[in-house]
C-alpha positions as CSV (number, residue, x, y, z in Angstrom):
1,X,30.3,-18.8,34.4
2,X,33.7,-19.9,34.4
3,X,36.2,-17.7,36.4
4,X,38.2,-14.9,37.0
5,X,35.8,-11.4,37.4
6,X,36.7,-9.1,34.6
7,X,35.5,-5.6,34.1
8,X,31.9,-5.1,33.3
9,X,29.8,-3.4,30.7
10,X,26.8,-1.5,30.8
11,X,23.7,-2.5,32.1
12,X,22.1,-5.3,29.6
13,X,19.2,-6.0,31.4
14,X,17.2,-2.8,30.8
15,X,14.7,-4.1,28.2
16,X,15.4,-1.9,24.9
17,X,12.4,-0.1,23.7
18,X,10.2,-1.7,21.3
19,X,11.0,0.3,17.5
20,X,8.0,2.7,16.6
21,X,5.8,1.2,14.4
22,X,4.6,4.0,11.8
23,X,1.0,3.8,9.7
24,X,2.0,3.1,6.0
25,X,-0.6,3.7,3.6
26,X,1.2,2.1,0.6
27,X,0.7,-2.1,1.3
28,X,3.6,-4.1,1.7
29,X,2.5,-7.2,0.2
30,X,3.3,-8.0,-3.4
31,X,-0.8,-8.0,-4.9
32,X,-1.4,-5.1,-2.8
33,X,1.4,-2.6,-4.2
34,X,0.4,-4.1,-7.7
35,X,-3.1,-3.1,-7.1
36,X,-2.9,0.1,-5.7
37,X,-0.3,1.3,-8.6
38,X,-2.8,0.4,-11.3
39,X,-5.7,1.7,-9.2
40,X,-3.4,5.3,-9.1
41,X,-2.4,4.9,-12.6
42,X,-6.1,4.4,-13.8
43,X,-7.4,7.4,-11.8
44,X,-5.3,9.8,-12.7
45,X,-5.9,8.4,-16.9
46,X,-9.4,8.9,-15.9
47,X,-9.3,12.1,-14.7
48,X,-7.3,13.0,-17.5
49,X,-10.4,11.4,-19.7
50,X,-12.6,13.4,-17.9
51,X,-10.9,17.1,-18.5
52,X,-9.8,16.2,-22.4
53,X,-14.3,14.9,-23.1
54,X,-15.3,17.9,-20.7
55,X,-13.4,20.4,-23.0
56,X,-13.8,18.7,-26.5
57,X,-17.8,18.4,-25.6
58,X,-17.9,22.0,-24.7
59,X,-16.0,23.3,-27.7
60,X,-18.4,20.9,-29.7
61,X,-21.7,22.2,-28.1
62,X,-20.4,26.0,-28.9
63,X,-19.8,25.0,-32.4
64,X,-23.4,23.5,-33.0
65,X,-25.4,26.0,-31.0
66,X,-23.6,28.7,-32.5
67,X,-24.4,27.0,-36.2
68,X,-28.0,26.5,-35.2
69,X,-28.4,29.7,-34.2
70,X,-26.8,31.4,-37.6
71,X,-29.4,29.5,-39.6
72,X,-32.3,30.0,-37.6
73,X,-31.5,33.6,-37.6
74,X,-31.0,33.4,-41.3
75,X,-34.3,31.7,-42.2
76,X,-36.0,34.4,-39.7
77,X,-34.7,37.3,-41.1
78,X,-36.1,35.9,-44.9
79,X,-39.3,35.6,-43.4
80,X,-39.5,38.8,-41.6
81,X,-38.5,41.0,-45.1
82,X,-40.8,38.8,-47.3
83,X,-43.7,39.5,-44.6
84,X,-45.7,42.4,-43.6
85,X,-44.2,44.4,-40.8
86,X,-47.6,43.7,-38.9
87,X,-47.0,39.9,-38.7
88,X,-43.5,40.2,-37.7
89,X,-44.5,40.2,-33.9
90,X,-46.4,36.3,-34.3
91,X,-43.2,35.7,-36.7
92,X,-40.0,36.0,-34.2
93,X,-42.8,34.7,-31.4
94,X,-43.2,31.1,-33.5
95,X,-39.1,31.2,-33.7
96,X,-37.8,31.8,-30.3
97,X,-36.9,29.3,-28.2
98,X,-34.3,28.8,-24.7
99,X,-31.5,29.2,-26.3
100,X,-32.2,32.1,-28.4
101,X,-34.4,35.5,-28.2
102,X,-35.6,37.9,-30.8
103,X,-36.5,41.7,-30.7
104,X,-37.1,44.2,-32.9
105,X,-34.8,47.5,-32.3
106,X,-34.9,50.4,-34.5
107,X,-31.8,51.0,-33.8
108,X,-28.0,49.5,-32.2
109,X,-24.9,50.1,-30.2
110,X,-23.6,47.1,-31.6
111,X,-20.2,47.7,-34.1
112,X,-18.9,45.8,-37.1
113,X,-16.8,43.4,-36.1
114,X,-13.1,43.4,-37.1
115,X,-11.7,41.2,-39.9
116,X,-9.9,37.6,-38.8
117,X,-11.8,37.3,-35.3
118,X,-14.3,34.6,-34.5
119,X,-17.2,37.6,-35.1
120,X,-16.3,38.4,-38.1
121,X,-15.8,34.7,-39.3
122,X,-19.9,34.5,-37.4
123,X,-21.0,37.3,-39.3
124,X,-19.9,36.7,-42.5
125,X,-21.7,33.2,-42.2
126,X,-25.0,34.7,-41.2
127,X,-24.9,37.5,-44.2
128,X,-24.1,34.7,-47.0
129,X,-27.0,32.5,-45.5
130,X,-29.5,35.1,-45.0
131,X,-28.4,37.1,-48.6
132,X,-27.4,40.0,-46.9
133,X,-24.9,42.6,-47.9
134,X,-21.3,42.1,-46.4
135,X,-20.4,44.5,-43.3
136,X,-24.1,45.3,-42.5
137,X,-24.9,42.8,-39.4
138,X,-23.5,44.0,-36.3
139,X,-21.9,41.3,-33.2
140,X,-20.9,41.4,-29.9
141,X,-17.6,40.7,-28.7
142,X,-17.7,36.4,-27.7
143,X,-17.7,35.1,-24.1
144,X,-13.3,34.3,-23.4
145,X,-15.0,32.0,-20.8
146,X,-17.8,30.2,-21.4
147,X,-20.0,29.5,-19.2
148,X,-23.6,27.3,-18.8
149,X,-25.1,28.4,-15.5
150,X,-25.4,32.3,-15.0
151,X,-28.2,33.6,-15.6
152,X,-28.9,36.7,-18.4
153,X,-29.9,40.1,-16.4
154,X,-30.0,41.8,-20.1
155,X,-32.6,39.4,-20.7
156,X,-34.5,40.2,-17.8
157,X,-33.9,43.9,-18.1
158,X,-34.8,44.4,-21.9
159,X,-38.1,42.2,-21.5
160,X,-39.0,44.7,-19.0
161,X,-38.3,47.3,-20.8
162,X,-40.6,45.6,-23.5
163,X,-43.4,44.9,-20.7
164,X,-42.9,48.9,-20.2
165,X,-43.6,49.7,-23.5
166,X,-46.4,47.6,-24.2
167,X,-48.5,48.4,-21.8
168,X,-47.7,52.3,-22.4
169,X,-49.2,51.7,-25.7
170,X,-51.6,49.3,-24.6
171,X,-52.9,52.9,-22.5
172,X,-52.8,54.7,-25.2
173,X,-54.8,52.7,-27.8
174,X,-57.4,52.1,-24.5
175,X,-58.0,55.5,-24.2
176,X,-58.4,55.9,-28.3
177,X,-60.7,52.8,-28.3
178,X,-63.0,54.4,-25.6
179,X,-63.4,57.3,-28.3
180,X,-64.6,54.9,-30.7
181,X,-66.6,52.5,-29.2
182,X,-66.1,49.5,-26.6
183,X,-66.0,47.0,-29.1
184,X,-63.2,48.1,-30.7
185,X,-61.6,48.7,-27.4
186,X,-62.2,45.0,-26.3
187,X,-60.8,43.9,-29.8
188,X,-57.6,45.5,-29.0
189,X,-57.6,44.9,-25.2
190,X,-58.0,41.1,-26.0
191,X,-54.9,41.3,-28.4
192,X,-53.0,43.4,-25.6
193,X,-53.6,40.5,-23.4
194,X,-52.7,37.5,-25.6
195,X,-49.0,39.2,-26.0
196,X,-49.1,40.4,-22.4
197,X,-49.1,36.8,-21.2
198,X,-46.9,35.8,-24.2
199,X,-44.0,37.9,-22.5
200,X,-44.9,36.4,-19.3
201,X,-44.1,33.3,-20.5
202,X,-41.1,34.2,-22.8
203,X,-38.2,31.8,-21.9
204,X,-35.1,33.8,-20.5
205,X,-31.4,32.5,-21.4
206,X,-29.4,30.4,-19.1
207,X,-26.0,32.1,-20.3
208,X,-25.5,35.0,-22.6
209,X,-23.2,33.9,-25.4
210,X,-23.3,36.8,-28.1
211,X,-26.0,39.4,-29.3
212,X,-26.5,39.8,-32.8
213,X,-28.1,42.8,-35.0
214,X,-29.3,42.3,-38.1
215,X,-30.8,45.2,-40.6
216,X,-33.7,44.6,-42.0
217,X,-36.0,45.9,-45.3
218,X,-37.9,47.9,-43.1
219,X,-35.4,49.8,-41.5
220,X,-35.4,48.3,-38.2
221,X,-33.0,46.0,-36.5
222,X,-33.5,42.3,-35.2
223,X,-31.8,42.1,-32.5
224,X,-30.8,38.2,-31.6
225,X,-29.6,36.9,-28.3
226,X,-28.6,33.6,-27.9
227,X,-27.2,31.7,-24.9
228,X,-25.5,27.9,-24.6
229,X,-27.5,25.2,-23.4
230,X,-27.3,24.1,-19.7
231,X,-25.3,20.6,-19.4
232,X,-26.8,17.7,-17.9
233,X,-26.5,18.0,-14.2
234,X,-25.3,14.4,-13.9
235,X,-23.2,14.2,-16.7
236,X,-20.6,12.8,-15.1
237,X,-22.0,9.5,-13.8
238,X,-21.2,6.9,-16.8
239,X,-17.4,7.8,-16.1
240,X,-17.9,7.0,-12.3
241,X,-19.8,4.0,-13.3
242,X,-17.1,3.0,-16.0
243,X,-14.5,3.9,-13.4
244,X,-15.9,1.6,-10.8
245,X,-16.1,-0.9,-13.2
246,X,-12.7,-0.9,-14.8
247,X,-11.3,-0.9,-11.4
248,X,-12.9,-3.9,-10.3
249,X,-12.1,-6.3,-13.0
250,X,-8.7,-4.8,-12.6
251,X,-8.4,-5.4,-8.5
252,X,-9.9,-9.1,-9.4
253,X,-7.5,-10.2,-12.4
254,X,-4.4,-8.8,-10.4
255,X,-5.2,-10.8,-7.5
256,X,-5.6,-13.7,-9.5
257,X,-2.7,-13.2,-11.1
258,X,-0.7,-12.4,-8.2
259,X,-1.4,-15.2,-5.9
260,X,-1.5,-17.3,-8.6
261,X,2.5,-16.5,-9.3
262,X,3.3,-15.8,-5.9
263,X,2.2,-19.6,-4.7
264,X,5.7,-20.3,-5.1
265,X,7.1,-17.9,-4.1
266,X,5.7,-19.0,-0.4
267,X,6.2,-22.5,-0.3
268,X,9.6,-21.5,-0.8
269,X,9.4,-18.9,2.5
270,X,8.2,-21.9,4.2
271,X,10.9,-24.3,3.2
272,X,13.2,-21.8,4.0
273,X,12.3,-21.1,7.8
274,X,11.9,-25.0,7.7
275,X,15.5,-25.3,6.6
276,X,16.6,-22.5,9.0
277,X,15.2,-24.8,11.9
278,X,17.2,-27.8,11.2
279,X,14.1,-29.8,9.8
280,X,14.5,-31.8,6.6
281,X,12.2,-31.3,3.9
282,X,11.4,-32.8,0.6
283,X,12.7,-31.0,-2.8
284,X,10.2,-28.0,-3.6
285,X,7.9,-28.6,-6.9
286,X,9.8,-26.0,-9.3
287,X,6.7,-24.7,-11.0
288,X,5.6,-20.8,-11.7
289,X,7.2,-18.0,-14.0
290,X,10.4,-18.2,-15.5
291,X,12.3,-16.8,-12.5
292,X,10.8,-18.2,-9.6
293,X,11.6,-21.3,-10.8
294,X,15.5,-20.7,-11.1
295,X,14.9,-19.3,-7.7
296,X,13.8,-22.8,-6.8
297,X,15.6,-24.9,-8.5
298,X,19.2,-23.0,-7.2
299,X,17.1,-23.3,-3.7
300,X,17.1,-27.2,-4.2
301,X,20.8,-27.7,-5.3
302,X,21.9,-25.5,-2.3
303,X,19.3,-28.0,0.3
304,X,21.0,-31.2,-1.5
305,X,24.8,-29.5,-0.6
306,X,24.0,-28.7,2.7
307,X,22.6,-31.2,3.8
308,X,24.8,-33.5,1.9
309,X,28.2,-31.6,3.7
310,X,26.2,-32.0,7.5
311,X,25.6,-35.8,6.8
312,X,29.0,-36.3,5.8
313,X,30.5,-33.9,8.5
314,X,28.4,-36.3,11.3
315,X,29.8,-39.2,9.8
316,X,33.3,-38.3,9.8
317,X,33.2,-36.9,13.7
318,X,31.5,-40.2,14.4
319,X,33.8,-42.5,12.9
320,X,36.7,-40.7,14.1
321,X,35.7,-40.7,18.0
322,X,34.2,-44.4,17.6
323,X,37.8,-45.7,16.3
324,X,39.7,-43.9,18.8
325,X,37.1,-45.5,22.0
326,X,40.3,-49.2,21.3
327,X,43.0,-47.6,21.6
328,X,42.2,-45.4,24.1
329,X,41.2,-48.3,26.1
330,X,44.1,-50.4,25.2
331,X,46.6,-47.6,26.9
332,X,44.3,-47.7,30.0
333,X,45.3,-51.3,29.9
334,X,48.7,-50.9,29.6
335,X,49.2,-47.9,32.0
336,X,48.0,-50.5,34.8
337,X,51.6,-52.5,33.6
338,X,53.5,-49.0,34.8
339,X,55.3,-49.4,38.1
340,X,55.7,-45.9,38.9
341,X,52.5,-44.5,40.5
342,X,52.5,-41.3,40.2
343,X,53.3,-41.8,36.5
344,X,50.3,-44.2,36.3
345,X,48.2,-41.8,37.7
346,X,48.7,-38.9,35.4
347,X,48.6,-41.4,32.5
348,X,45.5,-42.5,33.6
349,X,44.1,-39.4,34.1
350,X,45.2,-38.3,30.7
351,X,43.4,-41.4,29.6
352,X,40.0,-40.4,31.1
353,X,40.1,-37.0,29.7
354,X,40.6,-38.4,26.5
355,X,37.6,-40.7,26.9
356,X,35.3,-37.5,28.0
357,X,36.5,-35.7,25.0
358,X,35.7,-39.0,22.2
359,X,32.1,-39.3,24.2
360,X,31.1,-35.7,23.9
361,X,32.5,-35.7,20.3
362,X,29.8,-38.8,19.9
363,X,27.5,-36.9,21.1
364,X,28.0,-34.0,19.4
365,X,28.0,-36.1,16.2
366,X,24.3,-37.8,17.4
367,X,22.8,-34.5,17.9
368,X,23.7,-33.1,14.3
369,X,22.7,-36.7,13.2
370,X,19.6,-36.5,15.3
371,X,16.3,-35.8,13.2
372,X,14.0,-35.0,15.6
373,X,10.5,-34.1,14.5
374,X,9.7,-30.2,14.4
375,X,6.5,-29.6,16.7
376,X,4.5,-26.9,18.5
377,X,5.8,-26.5,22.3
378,X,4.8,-25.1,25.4
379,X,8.2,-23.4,26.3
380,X,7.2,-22.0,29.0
381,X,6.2,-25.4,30.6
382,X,9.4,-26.7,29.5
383,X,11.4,-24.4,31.0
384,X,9.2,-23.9,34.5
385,X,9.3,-28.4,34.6
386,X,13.4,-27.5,33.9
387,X,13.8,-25.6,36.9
388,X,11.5,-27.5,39.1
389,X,13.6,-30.8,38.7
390,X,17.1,-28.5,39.6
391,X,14.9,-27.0,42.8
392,X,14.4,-30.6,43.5
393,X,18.0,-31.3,43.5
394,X,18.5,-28.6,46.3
395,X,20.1,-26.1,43.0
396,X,19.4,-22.7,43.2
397,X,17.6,-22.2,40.3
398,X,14.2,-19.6,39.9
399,X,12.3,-19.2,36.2
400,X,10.5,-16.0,35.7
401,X,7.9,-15.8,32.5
402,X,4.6,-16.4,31.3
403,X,2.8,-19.5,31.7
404,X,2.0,-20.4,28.3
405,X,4.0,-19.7,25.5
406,X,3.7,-21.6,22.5
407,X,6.8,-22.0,19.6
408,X,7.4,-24.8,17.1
409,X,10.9,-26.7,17.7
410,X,12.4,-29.6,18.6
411,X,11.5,-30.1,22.4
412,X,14.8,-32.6,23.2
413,X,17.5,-30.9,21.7
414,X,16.2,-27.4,23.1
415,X,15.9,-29.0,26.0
416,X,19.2,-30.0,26.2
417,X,21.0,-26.7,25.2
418,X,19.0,-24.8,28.2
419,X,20.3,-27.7,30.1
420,X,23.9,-27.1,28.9
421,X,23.7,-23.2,29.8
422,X,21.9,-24.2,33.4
423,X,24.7,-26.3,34.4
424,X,27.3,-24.1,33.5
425,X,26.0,-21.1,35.7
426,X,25.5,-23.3,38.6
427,X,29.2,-25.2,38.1
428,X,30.5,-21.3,37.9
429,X,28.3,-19.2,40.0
430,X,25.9,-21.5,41.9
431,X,23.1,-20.2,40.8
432,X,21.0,-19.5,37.8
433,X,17.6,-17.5,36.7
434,X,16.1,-17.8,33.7
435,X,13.9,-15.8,32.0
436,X,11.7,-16.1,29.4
437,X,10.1,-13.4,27.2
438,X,7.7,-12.7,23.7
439,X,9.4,-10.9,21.3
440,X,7.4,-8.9,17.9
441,X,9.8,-11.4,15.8
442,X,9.4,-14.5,18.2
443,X,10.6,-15.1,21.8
444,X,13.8,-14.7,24.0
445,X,15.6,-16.7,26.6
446,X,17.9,-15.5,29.1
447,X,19.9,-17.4,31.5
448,X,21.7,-15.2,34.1
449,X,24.0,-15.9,36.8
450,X,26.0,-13.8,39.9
451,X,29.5,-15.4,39.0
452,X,32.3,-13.8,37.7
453,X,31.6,-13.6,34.1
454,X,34.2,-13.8,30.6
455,X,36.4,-11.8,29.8
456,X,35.0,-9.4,26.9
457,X,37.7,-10.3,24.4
458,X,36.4,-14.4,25.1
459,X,32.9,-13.9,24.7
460,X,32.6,-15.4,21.6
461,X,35.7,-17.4,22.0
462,X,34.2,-19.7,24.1
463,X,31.3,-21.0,21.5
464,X,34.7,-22.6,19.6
465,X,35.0,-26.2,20.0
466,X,37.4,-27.2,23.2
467,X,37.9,-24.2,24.2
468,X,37.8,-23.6,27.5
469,X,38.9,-19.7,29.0
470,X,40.8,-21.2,32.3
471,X,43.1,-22.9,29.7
472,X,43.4,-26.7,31.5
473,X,41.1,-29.9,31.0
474,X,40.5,-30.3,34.4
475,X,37.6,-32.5,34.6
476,X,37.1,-31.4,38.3
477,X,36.6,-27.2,37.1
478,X,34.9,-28.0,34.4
479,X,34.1,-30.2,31.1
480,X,35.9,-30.6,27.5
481,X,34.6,-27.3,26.5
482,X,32.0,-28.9,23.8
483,X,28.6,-27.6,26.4
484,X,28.4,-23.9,24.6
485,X,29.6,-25.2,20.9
486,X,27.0,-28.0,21.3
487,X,24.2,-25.2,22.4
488,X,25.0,-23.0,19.7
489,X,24.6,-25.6,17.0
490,X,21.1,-26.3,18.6
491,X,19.6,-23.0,18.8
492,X,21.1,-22.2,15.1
493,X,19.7,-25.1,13.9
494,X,16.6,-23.8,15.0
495,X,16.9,-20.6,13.2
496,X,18.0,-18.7,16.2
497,X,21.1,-17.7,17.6
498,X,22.9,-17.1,21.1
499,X,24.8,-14.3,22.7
500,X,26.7,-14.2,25.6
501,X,27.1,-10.2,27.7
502,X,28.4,-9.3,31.6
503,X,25.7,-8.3,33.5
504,X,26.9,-4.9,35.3
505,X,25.7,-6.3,38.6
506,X,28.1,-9.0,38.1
507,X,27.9,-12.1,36.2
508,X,26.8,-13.5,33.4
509,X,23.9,-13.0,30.9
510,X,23.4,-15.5,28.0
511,X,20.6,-15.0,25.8
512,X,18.7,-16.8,23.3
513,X,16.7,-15.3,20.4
514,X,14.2,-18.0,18.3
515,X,12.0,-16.9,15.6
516,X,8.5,-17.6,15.2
């Protein structure tokens, strides 16, 4: 762009890949972290819930069965030694039921338990309720795990065993009855058949809990099984239901809550990226929780300062150039008074770089005082009507992008930068190409050239004010050195920023990143 060829760099036009972009399943947003670390946190208390009601319900339904079962047992063994032995069938019939089974043994395997267990603690209950003698009922050792759905072989097996019996004896008494007479024998057969459909439907235990024997007057043993009642298949449905429930006032107050505080907290994003473009805004409301708005009221103060120091800044670099436009022109006047040419000539052409220098500080001071209104653009119509008004001109100037390519600026002052960066690769190569791309964060601008590039220790040098890398202010090789400062200050104050690189090839590269 403006002369001497210097060393180059490594290829900058290779188009850097895009960064991965990895699936999160933790939300990024405010409400939706907030949301999904109380949905976590009331989950998991559930769950908790669940095990602590699961184990204190079990413990509960062992306790009360196993009571129940002592005092019917109890009441049954009254009956049976207060009753006649031949009754005592009918008797334990009327008081069985699914959760506990009576037979009559004459005799057991079962031991005495030992003192301080849970068995003993069951016996001795059932003796003192039923007036027996301490030491005489005989337990089996307790279940360490209970459980409520396996089924009791020893149910199956001793009712069989029963069934055996019976109809043994029912054989026997048949063949005794046909001795005596058929009457008799259908008396008895009739009896046979009542209790052999009684066993038939006995109920059978769902789970085995403990077998009890207890002694009776009449020398036999009443054997009692019991088992623990099967839990409700869907037991677990008002938790879900309360779950579900809990959650979803939860997920509603939070995101209530949460936009609700976080309205703030984007009006103040917008006024931000606002600011960062240059525009001017009005003051933001300072309303919300305690700390969003000291976030907005120190946001204000620092709008009022800044834009307070630019407006003061303008006015000084305009006064300063305006009051220096008399005398400059009062030494042109007097330089025509010198006799001596060549000393005229160089006076006056010191004049007339000083007069470049005050305008382009004017208008360096009118674009910062400028306030253009911010609006959506068609860039890449800009840019393509650009480069069709330099091909015009006979300028060697080509524009590679999309057609359409919408961003919100300031069309004139953008305009005028790209025009600025143009005319300084055609002034120092001849030529310019520029190239126009959509970025994930916004879009990018490149202006390239085939000239002989900047030294790499200048490169950002030359966005200084006046600065100029060949060192003179020859108006003929190129300006004042205000084109790349004055470009700068545009694409900042549009929440951007510019780069100049050597292209490998040759040349120079200038690029411009705006944000959405």
């Amino acid at each position: 762009m403006i002369n001497k060829k210097q060393p180059t760099t490594k290829s900058d036009d290779k188009k850097r890949p895009s960064p991965a972009r990895s699936f999160r399943l933790w939300p990024s947003s405010l409400a939706g972290q907030l949301v999904a670390a109380l949905m976590i946190a009331l989950v998991v208390a559930q769950a908790v819930t669940i095990l602590l009601f699961a184990y204190e319900r079990s413990n509960i339904a062992v306790t009360t069965t196993r009571g129940q079962v002592l005092d019917r047992t109890a009441s049954v063994v009254r009956l049976l030694n207060e009753t006649d032995e031949s009754l005592h069938q009918r008797v334990i019939r009327a008081a069985e039921g699914p959760d506990i089974l009576f037979t009559l043994r004459d005799k057991t395997s079962l031991l005495v338990p030992r003192s301080g267990t849970k068995e003993s603690f069951l016996v001795r209950r059932l003796e003192r309720r039923a007036g027996l003698e301490e030491g005489t009922v005989r337990i089996s050792d307790l279940p360490r795990k209970l459980t409520f759905n396996k089924s009791d072989p020893q149910s199956r097996n001793d009712d069989a065993v029963q069934t055996d019996d019976r109809w043994r004896k029912w054989k026997e008494e048949r063949d005794e009855a046909r001795k005596r007479g058929f009457e008799a024998w259908k008396q008895r057969h009739d009896d046979r058949m009542r209790d052999r459909n009684w066993r038939d439907r006995r109920p059978k235990l769902a789970a085995l809990d403990m077998t009890l024997a207890v002694p009776l007057n009449s020398g036999k043993w009443l054997q009692v099984r019991t088992g623990l009642p099967k839990p409700p298949e869907k037991w677990g449905r008002p938790f879900l239901i309360s779950l579900v429930t809990t959650a979803s006032f939860i997920f509603l107050v939070v995101i209530f809550t949460v936009r609700r505080l976080t309205a703030p907290l984007r009006d103040l994003e917008n006024a931000s990226r606002k600011l960062g473009r240059g525009e001017t805004i009005e003051p933001l409301a300072e309303k919300g929780p305690k700390e969003v708005r000291g976030t907005i009221i120190a946001f204000n103060a620092m709008q009022e300062r800044l834009m307070r120091f630019v407006q003061d800044r303008t006015r000084m670099l305009a006064a300063v150039s305006h009051d220096l436009r008399t005398p400059i022109t009062t030494l042109r006047l007097r330089a025509e008074f010198i006799d001596d040419e060549e000393m005229r000539g160089k006076v006056l052409e010191t004049l007339e770089e000083m007069q470049a220098m005050t305008e382009a500080v004017l208008a360096f001071a009118r674009e910062d005082a400028t306030s253009e209104e911010t609006r959506e653009v068609d860039i890449a119509a800009m840019l393509s009507s650009m480069v069709d008004d330099y091909q015009e001109m006979g300028k060697d100037v080509r524009f590679e992008g999309p057609d359409s390519l919408i961003q919100l600026c300031r069309a004139v002052s953008l305009k005028r930068a790209m025009r600025n960066l143009t005319e300084n690769a055609l002034r120092y190569a001849g030529d310019a190409t520029v190239q126009l791309a959509k970025t994930a964060t916004g879009l990018r601008i490149d202006v390239c050239d085939r000239g002989p590039g900047i030294p790499e220790d200048k490169l950002e040098e030359v966005f200084s004010p006046f600065f100029r890398v060949e060192g003179s202010r020859n108006l003929e090789t190129g300006g004042v050195g205000l084109g790349l400062s004055i470009t700068r200050t545009i694409i900042r104050s549009h929440g951007g920023d510019i780069t100049l690189t050597n292209r490998s090839g040759g040349g120079l590269k200038a690029t411009i990143q705006l944000p959405r």
